[in-house]
C-alpha positions as MATLAB code, in Angstrom:
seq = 'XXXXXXXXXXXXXXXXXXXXXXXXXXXXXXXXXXXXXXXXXXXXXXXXXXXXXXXXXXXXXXXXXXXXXXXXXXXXXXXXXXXXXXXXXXXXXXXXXXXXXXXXXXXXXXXXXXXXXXXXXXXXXXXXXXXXXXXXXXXXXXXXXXXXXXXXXXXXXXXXXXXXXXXXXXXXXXXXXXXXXXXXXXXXXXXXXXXXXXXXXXXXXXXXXXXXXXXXXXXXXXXXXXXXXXXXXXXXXXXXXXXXXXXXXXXXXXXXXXXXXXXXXXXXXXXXXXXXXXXXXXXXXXXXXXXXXXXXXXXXXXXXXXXXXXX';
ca = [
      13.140   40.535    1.651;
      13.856   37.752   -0.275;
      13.208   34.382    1.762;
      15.931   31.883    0.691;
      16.434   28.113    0.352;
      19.092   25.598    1.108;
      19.093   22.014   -0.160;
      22.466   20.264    1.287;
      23.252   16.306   -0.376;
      23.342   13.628    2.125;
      24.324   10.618    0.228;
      24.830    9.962   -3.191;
      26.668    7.377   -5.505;
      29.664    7.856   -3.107;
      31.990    4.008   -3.540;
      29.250    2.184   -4.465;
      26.742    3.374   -1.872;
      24.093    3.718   -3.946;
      21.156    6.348   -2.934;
      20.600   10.355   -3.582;
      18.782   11.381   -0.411;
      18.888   15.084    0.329;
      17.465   17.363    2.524;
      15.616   21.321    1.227;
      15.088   23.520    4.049;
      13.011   26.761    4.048;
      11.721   29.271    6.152;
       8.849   27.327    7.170;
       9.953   23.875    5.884;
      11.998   21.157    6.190;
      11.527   18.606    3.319;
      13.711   15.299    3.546;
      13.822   13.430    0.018;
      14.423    9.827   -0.577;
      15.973    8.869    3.130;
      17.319    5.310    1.453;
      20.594    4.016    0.258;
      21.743    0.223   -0.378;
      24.676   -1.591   -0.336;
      24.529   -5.033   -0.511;
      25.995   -7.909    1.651;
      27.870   -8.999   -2.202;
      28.450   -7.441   -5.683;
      30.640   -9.785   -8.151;
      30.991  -12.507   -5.096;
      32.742   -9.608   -3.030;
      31.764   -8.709    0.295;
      31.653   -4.506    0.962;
      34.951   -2.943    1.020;
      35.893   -1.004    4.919;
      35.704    2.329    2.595;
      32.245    1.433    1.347;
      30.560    0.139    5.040;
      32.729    3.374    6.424;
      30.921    5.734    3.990;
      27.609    3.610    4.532;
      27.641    4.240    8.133;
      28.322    8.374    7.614;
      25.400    8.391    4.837;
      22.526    6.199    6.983;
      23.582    8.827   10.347;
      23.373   11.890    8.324;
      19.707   10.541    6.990;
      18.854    9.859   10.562;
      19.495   13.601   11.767;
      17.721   15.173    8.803;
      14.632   12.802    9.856;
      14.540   14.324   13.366;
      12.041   17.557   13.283;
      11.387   17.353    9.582;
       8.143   18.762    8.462;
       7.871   16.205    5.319;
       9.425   13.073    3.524;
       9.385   12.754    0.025;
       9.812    9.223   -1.788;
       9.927    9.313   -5.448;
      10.023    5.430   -5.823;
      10.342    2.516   -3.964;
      13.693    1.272   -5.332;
      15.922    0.105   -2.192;
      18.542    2.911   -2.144;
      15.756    5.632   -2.088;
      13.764    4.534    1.524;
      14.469    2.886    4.647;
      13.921   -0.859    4.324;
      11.581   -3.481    6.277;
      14.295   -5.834    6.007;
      17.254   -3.963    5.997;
      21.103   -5.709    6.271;
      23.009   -3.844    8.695;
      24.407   -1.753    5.628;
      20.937   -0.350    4.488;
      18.936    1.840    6.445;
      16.203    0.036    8.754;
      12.940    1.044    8.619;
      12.063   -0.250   12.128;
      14.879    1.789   13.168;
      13.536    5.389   11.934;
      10.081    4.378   12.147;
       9.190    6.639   15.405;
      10.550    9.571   12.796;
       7.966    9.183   10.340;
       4.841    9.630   12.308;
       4.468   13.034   12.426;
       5.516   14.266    8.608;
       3.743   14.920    5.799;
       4.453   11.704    3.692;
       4.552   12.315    0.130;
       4.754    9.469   -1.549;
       4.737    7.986   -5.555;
       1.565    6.005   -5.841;
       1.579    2.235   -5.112;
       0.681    0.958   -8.245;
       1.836    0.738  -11.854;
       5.105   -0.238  -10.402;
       6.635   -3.736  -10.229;
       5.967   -6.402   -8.126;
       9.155   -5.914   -5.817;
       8.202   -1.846   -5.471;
       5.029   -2.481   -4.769;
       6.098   -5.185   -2.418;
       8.832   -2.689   -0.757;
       5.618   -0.207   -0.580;
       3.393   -2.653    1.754;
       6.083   -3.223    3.713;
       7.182   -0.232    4.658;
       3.883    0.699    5.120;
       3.111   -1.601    7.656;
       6.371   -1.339    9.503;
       5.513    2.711    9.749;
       1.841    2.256   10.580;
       1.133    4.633    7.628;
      -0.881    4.432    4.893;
       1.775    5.601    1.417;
      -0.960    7.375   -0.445;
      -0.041    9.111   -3.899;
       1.055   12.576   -4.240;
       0.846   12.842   -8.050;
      -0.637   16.090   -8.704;
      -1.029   17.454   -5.546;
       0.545   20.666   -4.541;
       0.917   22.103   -0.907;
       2.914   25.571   -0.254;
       6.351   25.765   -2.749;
       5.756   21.676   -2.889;
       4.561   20.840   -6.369;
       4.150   17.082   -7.658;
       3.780   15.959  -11.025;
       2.563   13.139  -12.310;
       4.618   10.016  -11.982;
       6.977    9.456  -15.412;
       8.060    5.971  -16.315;
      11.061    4.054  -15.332;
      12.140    2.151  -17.916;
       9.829    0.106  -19.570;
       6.603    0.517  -19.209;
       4.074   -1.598  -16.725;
       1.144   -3.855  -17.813;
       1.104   -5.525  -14.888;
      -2.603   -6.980  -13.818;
      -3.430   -7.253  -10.184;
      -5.165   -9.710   -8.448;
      -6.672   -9.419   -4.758;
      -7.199  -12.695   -2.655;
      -9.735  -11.864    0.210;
      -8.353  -14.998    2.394;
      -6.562  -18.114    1.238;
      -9.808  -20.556    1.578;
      -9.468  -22.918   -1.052;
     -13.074  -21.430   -2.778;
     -11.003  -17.881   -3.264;
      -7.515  -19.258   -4.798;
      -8.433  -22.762   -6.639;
      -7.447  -21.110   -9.818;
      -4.590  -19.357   -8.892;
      -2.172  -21.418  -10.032;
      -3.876  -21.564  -13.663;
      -3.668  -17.745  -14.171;
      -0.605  -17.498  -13.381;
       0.354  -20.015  -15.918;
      -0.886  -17.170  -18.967;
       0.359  -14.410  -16.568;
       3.495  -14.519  -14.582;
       3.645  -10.560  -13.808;
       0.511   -9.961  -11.907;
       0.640   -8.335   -8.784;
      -1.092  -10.608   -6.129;
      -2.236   -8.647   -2.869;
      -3.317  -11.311    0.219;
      -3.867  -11.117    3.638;
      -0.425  -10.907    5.736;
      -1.368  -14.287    7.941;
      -1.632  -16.150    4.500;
       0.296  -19.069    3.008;
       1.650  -18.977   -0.665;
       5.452  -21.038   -0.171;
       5.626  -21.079   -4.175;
       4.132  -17.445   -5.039;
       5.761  -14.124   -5.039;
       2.584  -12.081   -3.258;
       2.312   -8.387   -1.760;
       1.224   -9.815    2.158;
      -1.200   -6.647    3.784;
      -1.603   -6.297    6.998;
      -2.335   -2.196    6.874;
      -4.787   -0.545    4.898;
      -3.251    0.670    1.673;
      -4.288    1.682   -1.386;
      -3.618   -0.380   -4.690;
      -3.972    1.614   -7.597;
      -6.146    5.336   -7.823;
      -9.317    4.945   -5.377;
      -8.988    1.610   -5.387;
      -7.779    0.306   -1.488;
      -7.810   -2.624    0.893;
      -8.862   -2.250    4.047;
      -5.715   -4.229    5.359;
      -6.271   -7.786    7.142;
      -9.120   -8.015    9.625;
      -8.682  -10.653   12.405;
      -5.946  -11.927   10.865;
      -7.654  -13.606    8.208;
      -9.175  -11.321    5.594;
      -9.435   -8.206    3.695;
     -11.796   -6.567    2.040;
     -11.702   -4.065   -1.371;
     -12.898   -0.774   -1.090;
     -13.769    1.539   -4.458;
     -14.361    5.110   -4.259;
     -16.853    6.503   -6.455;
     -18.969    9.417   -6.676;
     -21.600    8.058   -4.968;
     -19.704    6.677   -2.238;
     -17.673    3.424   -1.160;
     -18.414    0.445   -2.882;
     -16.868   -2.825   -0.668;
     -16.545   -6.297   -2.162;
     -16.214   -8.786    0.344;
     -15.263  -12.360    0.141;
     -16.777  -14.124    2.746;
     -17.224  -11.520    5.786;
     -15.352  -13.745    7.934;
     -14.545  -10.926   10.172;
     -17.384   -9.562   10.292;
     -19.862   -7.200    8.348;
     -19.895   -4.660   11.073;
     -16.194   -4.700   11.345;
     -15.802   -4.477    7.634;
     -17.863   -1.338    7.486;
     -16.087   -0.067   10.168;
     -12.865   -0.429    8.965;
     -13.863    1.145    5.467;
     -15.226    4.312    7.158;
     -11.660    5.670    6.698;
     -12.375    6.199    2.883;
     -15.970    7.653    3.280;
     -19.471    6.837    3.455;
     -20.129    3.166    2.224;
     -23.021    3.394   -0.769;
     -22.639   -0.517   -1.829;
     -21.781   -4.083   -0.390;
     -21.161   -7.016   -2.652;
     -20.128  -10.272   -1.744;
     -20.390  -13.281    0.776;
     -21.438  -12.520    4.031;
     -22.057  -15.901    5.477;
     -24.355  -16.033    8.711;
     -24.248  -11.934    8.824;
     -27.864  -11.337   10.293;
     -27.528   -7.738   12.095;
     -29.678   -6.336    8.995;
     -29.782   -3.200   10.566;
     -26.123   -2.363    9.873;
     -26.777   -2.473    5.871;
     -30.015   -0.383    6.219;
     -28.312    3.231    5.230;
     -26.394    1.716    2.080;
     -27.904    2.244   -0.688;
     -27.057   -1.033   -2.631;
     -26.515   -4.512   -1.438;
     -25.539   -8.103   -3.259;
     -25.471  -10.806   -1.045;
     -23.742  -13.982   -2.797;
     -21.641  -16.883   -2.609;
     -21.606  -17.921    0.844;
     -24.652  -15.848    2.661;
     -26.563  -17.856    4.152;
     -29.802  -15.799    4.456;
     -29.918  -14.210    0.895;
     -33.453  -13.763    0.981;
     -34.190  -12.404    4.369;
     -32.268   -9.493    3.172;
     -33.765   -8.717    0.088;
     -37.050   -9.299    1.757;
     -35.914   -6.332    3.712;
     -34.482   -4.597    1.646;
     -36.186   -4.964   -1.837;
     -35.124   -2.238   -3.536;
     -31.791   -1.952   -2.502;
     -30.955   -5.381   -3.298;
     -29.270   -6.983   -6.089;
     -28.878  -10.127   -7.190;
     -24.974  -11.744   -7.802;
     -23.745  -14.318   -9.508;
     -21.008  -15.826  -12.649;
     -20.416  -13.225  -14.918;
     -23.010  -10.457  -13.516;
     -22.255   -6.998  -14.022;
     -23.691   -4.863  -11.390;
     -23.558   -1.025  -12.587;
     -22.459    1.327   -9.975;
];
């Protein structure tokens, strides 16, 4: 017998409602795609005609009933009229309000990175409002769901991306300077930091930046740490191990077994905790640099300007 599928529209560019979220059910599945739409509070100085906020209204409670008992979620971008928004007006669909319907899909999600600065901005977010990590999907396939690899959108992106451990003066003095040569980067800081003058990407959840690269999300509310999947394991680069070195490790357990630590790790002295990785580079701030590679001689590496430590 042959098993049949039905894919009903919920919203698309219907008045000026902008969004294309649908819904594909199947014997097994039911896959909601792009739960978003937008409509602003102005367009050309005008507020949103009765039609549009009537249509709105229809659109965001259609979105909301697919949601309830879907199996997976589907965002192909993190434009505004294609998910549910952190800060949503009161036309838009709020995040916080379908938040409890995310938990238990499958999220399938475009990958964080080689996007702009406001996607990848909209991606943190909504990550943090859900509680969820948005991991890429490119590639992956899973039962009749196929992904392919993520196609450009316009123009292409050369963004760089820069990662601020905490806001200490010693980790952002030259900010300001590179972003005098580079106005595009992608800046990724702690959620309890201060930049007034700075478009940044604030984490407070662990996400993951760009392909096996991730942070470990804020810690203490005052830093984060980089993780870097390799072959041979996690590598972590720390800035100052403010939170902790224990805590760090801990919180990097989610992406696997930790094979390096590089960084400053200030009065860290529990030398037992570093004893099963197999590389270590206390610098910058630690304190007792050579307690630990009296410990730990061959493990140990030594850090400073311009090193390049092969992993």
């Amino acid at each position: 017998m042959k098993k049949s599928m039905k894919i009903k529209i919920l919203g698309s560019e219907s008045l000026g409602v902008r969004g294309l979220s649908c819904v594909v059910e199947t014997h097994d599945r039911k896959i909601v795609i792009d739960p978003g739409l937008a409509l602003g509070y102005q367009r050309h100085k005008l507020l949103p005609h009765p039609f549009q906020v009537a249509v709105g209204k229809k659109v965001r409670r259609e979105i909301v009933k697919a949601l309830k008992g879907c199996t997976d979620i589907v965002i192909s971008h993190f434009h505004g009229d294609h998910i549910p928004l952190a800060n949503a007006n009161p036309y838009q669909l709020s995040a916080r309000k379908v938040s409890h319907l995310f938990q238990k899909p499958q999220l399938w999600c475009k990958s964080p990175y080689d996007v702009s600065p406001a996607m990848a901005k909209r991606c943190s977010d909504l990550s943090n409002v859900l509680g969820r990590r948005l991991t890429g999907s490119e590639g992956h396939t899973d039962g009749l769901l196929s992904f392919s690899q993520s196609m450009p959108h316009g123009e292409a992106n050369t963004h760089d991306k820069i990662f601020i451990s905490h806001d200490h003066w010693d980790h952002v003095g030259g900010l300001s300077d590179f972003l005098k040569v580079n106005k595009n980067a992608h800046i990724y800081v702690p959620g309890s930091s201060k930049f007034p003058k700075i478009d940044v990407i604030p984490i407070t959840k662990p996400i993951e930046i760009q392909d096996n690269v991730f942070s470990t999300g804020e810690l203490q509310q005052i830093e984060q740490s980089l993780a870097v999947k390799t072959e041979r394991g996690t590598v972590l680069i720390v800035g100052c191990s403010h939170p902790g070195v224990g805590n760090i490790l801990k919180a990097a357990f989610q992406f696997g077994r930790s094979y390096a630590l590089i960084g400053g790790m200030h009065g860290f002295r529990e030398f037992d905790l570093v004893k099963d990785l197999e590389m270590i580079c206390p610098c910058h701030c630690t304190q007792y640099k050579s307690e630990i590679k009296k410990l730990y001689p061959d493990k140990s590496v030594d850090g400073g300007a311009a090193k390049v430590i092969e992993v």
